[in-house]
Structure formats: structure tokens, C-alpha cells
mmCIF file of the N, C-alpha and C atoms, coordinates in Angstrom:
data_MODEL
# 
_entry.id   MODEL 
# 
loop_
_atom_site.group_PDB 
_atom_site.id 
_atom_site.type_symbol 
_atom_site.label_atom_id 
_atom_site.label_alt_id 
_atom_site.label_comp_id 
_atom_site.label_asym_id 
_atom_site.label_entity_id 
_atom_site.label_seq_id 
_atom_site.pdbx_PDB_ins_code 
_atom_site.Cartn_x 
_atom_site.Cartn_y 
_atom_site.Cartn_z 
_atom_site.occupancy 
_atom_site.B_iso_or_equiv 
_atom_site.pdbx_formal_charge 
_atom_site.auth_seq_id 
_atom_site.auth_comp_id 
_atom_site.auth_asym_id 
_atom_site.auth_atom_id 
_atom_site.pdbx_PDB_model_num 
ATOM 1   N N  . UNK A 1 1  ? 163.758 -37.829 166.184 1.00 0.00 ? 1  UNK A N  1 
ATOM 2   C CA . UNK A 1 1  ? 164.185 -38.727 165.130 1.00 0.00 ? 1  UNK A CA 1 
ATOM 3   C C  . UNK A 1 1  ? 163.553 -40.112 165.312 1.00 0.00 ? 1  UNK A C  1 
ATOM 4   N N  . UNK A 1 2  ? 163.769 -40.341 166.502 1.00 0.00 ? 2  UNK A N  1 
ATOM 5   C CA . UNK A 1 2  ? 162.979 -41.952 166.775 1.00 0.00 ? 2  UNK A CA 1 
ATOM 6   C C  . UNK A 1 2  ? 161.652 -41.940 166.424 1.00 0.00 ? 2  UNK A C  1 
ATOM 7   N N  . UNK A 1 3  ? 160.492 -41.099 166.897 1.00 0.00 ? 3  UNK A N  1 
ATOM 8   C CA . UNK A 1 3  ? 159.398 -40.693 166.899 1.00 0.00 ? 3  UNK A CA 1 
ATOM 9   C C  . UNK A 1 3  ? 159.093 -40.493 165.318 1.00 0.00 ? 3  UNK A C  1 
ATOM 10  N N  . UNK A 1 4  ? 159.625 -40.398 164.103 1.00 0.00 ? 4  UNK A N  1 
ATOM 11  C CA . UNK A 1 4  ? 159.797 -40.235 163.113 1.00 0.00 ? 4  UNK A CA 1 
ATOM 12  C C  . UNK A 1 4  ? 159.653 -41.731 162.507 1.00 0.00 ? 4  UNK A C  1 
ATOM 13  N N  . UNK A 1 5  ? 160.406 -42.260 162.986 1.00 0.00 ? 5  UNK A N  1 
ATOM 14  C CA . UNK A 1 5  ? 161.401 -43.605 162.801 1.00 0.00 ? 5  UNK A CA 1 
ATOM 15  C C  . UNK A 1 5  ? 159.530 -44.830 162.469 1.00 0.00 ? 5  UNK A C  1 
ATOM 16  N N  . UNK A 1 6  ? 159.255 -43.640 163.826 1.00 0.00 ? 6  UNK A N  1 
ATOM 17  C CA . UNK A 1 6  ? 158.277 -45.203 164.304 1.00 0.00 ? 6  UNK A CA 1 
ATOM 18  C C  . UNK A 1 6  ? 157.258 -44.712 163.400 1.00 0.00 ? 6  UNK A C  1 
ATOM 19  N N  . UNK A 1 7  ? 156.991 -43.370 162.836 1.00 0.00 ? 7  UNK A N  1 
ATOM 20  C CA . UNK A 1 7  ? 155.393 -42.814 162.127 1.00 0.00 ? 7  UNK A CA 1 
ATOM 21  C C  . UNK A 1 7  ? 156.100 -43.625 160.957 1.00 0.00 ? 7  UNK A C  1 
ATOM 22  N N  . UNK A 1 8  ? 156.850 -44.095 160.125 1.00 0.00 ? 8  UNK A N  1 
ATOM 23  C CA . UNK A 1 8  ? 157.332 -44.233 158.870 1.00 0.00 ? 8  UNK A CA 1 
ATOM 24  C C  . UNK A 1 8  ? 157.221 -46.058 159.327 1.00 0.00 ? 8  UNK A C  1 
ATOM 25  N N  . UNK A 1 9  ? 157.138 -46.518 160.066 1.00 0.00 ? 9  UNK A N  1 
ATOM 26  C CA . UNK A 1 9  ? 157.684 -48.201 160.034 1.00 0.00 ? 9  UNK A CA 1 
ATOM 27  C C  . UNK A 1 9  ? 155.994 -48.715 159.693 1.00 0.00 ? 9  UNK A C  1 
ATOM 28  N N  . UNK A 1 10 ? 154.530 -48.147 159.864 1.00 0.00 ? 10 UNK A N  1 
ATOM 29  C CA . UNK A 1 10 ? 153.674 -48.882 159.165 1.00 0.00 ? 10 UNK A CA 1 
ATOM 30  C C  . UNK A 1 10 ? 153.653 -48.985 158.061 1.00 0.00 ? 10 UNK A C  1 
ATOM 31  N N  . UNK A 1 11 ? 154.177 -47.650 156.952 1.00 0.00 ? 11 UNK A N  1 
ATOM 32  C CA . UNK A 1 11 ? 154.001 -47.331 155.741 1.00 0.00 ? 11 UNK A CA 1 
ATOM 33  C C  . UNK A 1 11 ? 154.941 -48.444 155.033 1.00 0.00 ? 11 UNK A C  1 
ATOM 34  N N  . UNK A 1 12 ? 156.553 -48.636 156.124 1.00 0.00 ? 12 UNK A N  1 
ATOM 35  C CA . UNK A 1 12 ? 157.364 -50.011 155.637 1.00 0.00 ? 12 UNK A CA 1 
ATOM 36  C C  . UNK A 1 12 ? 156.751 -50.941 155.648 1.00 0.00 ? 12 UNK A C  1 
ATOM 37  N N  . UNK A 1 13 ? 155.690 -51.708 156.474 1.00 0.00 ? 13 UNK A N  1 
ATOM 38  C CA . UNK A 1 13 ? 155.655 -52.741 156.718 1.00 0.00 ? 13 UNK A CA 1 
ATOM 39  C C  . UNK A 1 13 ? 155.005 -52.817 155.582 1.00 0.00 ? 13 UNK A C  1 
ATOM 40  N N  . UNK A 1 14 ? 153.431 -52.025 155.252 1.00 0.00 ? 14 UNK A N  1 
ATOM 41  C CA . UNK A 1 14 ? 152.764 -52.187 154.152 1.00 0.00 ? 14 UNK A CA 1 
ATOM 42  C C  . UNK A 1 14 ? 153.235 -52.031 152.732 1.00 0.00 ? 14 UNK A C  1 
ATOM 43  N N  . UNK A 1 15 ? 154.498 -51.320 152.793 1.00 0.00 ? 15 UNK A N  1 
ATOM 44  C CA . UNK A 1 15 ? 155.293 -51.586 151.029 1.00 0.00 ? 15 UNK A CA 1 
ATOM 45  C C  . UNK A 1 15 ? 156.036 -53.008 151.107 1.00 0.00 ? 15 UNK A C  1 
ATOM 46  N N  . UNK A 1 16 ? 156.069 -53.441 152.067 1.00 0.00 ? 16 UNK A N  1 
ATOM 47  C CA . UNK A 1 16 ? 156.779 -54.783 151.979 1.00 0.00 ? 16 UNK A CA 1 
ATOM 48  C C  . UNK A 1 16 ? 155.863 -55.781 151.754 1.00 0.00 ? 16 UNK A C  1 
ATOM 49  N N  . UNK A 1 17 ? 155.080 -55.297 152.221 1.00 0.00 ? 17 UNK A N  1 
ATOM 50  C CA . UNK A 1 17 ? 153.682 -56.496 152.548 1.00 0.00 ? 17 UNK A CA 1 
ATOM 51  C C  . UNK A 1 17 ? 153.194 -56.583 151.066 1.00 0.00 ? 17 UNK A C  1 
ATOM 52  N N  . UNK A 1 18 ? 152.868 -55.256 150.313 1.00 0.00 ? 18 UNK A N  1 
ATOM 53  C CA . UNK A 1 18 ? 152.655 -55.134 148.972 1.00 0.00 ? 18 UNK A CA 1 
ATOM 54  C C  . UNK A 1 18 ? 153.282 -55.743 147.733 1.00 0.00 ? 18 UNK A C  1 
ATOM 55  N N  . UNK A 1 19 ? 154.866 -55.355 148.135 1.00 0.00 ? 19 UNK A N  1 
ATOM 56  C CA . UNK A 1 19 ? 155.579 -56.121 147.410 1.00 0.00 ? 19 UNK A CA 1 
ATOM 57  C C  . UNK A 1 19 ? 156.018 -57.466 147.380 1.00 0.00 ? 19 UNK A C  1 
ATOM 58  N N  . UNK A 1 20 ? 155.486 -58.104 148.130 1.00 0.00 ? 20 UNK A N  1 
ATOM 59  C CA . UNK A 1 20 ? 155.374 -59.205 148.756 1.00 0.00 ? 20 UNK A CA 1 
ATOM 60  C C  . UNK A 1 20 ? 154.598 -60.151 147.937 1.00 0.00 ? 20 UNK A C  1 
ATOM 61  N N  . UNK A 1 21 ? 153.037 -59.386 147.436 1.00 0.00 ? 21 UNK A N  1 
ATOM 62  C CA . UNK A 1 21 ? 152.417 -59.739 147.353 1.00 0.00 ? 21 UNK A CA 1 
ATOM 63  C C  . UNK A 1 21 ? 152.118 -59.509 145.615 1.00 0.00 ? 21 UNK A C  1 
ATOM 64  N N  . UNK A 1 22 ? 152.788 -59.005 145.055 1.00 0.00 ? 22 UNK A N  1 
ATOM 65  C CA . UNK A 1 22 ? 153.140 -58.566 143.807 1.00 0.00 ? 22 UNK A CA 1 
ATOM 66  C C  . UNK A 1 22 ? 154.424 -59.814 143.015 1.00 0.00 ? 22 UNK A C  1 
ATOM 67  N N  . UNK A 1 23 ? 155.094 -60.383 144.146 1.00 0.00 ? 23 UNK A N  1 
ATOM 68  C CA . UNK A 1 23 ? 155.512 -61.301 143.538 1.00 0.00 ? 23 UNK A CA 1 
ATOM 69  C C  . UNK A 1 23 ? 155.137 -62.996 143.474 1.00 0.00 ? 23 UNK A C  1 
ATOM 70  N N  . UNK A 1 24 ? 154.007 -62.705 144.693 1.00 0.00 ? 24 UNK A N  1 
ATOM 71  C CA . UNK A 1 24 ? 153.110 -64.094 144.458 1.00 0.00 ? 24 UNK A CA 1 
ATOM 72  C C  . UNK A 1 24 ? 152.612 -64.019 143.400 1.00 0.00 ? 24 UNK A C  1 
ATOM 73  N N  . UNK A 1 25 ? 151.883 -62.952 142.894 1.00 0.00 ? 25 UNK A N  1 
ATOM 74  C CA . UNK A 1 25 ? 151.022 -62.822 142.010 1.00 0.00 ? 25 UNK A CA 1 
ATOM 75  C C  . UNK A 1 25 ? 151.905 -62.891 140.501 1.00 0.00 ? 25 UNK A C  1 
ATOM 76  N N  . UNK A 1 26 ? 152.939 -62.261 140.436 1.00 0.00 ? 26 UNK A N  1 
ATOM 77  C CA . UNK A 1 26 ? 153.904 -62.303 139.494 1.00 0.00 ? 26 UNK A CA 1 
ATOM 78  C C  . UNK A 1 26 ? 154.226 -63.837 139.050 1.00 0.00 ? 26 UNK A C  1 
ATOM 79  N N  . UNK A 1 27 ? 154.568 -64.628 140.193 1.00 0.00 ? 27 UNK A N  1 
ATOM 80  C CA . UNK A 1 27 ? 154.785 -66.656 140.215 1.00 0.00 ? 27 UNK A CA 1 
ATOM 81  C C  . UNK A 1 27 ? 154.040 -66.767 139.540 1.00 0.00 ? 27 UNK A C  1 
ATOM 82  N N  . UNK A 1 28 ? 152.735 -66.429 139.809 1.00 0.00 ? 28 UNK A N  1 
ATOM 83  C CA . UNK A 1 28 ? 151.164 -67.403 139.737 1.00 0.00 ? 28 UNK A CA 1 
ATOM 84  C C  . UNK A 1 28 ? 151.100 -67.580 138.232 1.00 0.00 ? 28 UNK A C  1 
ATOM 85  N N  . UNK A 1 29 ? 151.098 -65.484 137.947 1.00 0.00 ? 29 UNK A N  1 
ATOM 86  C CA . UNK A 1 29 ? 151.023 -65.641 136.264 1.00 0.00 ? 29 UNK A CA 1 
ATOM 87  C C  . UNK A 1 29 ? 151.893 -66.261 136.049 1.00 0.00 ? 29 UNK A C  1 
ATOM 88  N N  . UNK A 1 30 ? 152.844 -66.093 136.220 1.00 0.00 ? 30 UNK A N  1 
ATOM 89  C CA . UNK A 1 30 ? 153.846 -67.183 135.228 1.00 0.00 ? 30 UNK A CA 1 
ATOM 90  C C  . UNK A 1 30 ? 153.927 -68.076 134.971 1.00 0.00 ? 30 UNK A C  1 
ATOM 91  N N  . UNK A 1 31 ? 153.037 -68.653 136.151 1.00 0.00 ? 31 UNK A N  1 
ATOM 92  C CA . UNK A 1 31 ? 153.149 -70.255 136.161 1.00 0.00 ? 31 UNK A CA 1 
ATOM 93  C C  . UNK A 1 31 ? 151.597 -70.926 135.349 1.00 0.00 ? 31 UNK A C  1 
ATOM 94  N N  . UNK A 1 32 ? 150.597 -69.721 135.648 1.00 0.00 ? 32 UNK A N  1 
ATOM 95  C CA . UNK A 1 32 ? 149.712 -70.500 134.630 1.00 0.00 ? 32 UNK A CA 1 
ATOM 96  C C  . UNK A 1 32 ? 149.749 -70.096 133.159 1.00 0.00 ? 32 UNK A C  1 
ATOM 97  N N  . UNK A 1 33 ? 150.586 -68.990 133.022 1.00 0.00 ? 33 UNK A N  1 
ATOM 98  C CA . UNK A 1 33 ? 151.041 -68.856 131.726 1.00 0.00 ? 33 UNK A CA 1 
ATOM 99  C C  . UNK A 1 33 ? 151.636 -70.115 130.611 1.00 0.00 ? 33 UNK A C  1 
ATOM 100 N N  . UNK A 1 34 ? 152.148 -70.738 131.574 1.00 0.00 ? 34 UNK A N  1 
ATOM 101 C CA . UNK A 1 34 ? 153.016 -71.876 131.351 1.00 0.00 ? 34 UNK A CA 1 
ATOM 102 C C  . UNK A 1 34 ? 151.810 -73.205 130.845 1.00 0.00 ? 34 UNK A C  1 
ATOM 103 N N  . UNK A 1 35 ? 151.217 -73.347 132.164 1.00 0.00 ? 35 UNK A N  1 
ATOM 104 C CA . UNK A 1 35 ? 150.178 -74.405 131.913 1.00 0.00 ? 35 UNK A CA 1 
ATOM 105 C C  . UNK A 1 35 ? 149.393 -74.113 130.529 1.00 0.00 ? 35 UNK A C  1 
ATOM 106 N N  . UNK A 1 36 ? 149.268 -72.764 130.193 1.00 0.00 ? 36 UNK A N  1 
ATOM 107 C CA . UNK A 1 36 ? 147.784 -72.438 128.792 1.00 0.00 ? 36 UNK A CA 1 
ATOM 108 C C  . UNK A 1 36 ? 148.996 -73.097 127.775 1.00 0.00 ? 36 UNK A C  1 
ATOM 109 N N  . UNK A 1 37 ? 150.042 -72.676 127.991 1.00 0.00 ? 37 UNK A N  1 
ATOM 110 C CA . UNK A 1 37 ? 150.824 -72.864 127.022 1.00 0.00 ? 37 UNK A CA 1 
ATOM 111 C C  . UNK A 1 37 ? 150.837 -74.230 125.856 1.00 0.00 ? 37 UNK A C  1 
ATOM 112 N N  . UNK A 1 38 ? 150.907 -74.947 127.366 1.00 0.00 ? 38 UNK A N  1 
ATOM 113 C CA . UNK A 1 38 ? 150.646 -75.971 127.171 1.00 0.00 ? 38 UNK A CA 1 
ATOM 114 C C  . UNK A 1 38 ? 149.950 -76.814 126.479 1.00 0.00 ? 38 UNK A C  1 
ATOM 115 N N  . UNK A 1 39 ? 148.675 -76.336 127.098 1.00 0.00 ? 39 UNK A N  1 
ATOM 116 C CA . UNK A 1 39 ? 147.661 -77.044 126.737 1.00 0.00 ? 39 UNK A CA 1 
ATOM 117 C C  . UNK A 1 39 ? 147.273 -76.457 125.201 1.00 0.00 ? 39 UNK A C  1 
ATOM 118 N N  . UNK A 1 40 ? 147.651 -75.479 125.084 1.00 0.00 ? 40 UNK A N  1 
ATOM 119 C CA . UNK A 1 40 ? 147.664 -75.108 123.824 1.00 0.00 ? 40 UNK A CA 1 
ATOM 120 C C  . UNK A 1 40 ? 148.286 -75.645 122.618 1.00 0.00 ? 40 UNK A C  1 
ATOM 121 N N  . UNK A 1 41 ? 149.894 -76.194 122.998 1.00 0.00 ? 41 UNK A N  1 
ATOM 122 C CA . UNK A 1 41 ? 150.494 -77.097 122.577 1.00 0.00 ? 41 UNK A CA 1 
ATOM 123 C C  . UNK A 1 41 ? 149.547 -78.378 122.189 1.00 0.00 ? 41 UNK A C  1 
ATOM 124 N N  . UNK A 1 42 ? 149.106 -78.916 123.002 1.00 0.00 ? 42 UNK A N  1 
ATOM 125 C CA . UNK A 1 42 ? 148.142 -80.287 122.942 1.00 0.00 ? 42 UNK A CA 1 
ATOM 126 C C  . UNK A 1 42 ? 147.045 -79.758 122.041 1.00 0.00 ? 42 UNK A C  1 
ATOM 127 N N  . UNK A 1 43 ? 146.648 -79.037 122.202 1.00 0.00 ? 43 UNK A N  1 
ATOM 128 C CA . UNK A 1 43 ? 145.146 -78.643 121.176 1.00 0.00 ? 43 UNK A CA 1 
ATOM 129 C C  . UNK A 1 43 ? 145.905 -78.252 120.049 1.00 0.00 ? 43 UNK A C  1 
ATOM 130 N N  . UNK A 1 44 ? 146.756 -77.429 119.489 1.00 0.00 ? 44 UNK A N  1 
ATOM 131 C CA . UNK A 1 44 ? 147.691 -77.080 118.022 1.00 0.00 ? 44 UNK A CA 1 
ATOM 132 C C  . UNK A 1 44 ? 147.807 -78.673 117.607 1.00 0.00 ? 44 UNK A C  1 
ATOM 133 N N  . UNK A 1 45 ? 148.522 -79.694 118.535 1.00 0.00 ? 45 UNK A N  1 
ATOM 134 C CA . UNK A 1 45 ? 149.000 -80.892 117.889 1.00 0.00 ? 45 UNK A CA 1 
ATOM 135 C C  . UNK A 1 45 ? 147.536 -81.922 117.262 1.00 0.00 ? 45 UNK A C  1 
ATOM 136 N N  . UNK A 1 46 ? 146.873 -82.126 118.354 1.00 0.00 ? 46 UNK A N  1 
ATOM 137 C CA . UNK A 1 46 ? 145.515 -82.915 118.380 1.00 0.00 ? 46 UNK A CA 1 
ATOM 138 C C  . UNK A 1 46 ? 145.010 -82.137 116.754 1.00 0.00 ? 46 UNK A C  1 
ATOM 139 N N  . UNK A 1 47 ? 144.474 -81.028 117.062 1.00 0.00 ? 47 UNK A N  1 
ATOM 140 C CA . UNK A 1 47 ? 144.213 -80.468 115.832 1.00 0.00 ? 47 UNK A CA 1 
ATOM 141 C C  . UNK A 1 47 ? 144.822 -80.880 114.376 1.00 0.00 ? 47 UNK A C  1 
ATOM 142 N N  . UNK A 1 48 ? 146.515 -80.460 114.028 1.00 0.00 ? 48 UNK A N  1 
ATOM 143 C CA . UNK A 1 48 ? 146.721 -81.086 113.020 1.00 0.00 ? 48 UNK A CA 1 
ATOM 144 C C  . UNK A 1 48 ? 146.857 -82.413 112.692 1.00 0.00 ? 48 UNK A C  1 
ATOM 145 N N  . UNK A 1 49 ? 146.894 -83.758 113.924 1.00 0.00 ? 49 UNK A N  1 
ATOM 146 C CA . UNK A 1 49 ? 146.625 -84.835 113.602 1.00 0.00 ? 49 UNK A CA 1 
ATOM 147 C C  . UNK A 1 49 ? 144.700 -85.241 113.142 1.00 0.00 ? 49 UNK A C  1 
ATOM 148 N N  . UNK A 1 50 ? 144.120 -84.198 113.317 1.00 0.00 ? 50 UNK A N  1 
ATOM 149 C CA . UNK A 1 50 ? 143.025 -84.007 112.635 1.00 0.00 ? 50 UNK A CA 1 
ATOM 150 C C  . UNK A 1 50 ? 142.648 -83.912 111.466 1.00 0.00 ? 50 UNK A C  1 
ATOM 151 N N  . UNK A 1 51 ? 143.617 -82.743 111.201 1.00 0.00 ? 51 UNK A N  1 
ATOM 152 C CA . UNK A 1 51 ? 143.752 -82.372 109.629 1.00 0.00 ? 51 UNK A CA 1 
ATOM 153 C C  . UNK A 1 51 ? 144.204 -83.093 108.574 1.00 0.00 ? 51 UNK A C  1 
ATOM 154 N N  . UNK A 1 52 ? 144.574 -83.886 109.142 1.00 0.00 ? 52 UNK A N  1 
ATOM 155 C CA . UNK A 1 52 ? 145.856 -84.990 108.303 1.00 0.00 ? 52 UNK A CA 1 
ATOM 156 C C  . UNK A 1 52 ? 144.889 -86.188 108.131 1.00 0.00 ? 52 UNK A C  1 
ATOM 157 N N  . UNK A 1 53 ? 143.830 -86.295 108.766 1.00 0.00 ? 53 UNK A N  1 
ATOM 158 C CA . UNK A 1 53 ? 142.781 -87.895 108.375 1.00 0.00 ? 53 UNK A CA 1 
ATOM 159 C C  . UNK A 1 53 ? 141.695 -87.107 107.627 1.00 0.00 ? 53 UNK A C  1 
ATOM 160 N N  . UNK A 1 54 ? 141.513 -88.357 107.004 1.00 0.00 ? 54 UNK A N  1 
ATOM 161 C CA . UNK A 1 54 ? 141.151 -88.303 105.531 1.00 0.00 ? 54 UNK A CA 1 
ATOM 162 C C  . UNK A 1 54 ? 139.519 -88.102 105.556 1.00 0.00 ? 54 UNK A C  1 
ATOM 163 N N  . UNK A 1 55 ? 138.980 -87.436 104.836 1.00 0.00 ? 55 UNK A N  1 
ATOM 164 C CA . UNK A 1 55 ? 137.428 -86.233 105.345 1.00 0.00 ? 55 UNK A CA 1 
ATOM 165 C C  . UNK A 1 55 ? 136.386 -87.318 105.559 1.00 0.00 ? 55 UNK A C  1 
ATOM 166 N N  . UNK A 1 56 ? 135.985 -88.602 105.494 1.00 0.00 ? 56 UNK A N  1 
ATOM 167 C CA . UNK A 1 56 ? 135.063 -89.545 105.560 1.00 0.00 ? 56 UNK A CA 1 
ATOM 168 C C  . UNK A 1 56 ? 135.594 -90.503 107.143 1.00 0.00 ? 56 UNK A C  1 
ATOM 169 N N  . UNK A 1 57 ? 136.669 -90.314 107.505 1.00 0.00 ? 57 UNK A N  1 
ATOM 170 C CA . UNK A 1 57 ? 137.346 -91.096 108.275 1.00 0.00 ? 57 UNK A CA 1 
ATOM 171 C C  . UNK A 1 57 ? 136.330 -91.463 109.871 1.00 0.00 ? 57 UNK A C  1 
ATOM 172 N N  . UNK A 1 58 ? 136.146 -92.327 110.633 1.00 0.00 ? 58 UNK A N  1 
ATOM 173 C CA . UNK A 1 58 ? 135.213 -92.567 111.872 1.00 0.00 ? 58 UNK A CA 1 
ATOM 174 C C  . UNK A 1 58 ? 135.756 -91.631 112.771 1.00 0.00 ? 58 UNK A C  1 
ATOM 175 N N  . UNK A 1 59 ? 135.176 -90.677 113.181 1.00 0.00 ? 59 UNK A N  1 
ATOM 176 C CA . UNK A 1 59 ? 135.425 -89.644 114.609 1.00 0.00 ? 59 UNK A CA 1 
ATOM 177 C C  . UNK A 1 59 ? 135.420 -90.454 115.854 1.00 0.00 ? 59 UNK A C  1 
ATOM 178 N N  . UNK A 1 60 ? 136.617 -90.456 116.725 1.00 0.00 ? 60 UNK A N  1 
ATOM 179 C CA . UNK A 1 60 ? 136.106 -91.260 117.965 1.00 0.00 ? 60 UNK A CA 1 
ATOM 180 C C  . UNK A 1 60 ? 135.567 -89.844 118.938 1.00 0.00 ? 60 UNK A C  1 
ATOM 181 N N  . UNK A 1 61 ? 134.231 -90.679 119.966 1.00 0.00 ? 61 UNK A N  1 
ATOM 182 C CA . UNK A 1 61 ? 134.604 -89.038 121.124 1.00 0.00 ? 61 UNK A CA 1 
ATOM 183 C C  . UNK A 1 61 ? 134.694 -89.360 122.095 1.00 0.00 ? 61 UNK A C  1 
ATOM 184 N N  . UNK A 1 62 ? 135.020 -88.309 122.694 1.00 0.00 ? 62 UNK A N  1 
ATOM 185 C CA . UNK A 1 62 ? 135.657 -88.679 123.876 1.00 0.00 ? 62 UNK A CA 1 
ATOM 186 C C  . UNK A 1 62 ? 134.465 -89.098 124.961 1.00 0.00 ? 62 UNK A C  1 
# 
């Protein structure tokens, strides 16, 4: 049974290690999910304060 115990504890370590590593990766997206979001926000807004000046108007650039 022990001898058992011990053939089965690499296969644990590496599903832990896996899953481990499935929820960094899980954070990450989420978190740059967040950031596009964002910035997407800023480009939707920038944009319709675009739309809204009048078609001859001076372009500044950046």
C-alpha cells in the first residue's frame, strides 16, 4: 500500500503543479481582459468626441 502511495505522489505533485498553473493563467486573462476593455472604452469615447466636431474642424496629433 505504501509503495503504491509513493508511485501515485509524482502524478499528485504534477496535477497540482498543473493546476496551479491554470489559475495563474486564468488571473492573467482576466486581468488583461480588463485592461483591452478599457482601453477600448477610451478609443469608443475619443472616437465619438470625434464624430461630434464639425468636418472642416483643425485635427490636433498627437
Amino acid at each position: 500500500m505504501m509503495r503504491r502511495a509513493l508511485r501515485l505522489l509524482p502524478a499528485l505533485v504534477l496535477l497540482l503543479s498543473v493546476a496551479a498553473c491554470q489559475q495563474d493563467f486564468d488571473s492573467q486573462y482576466a486581468e488583461t481582459e480588463k485592461k483591452i476593455q478599457a482601453a477600448e472604452g477610451k478609443i469608443d469615447a475619443q472616437m465619438a468626441k470625434e464624430a461630434k466636431r464639425e468636418p472642416g474642424a483643425h485635427v490636433k496629433s498627437h
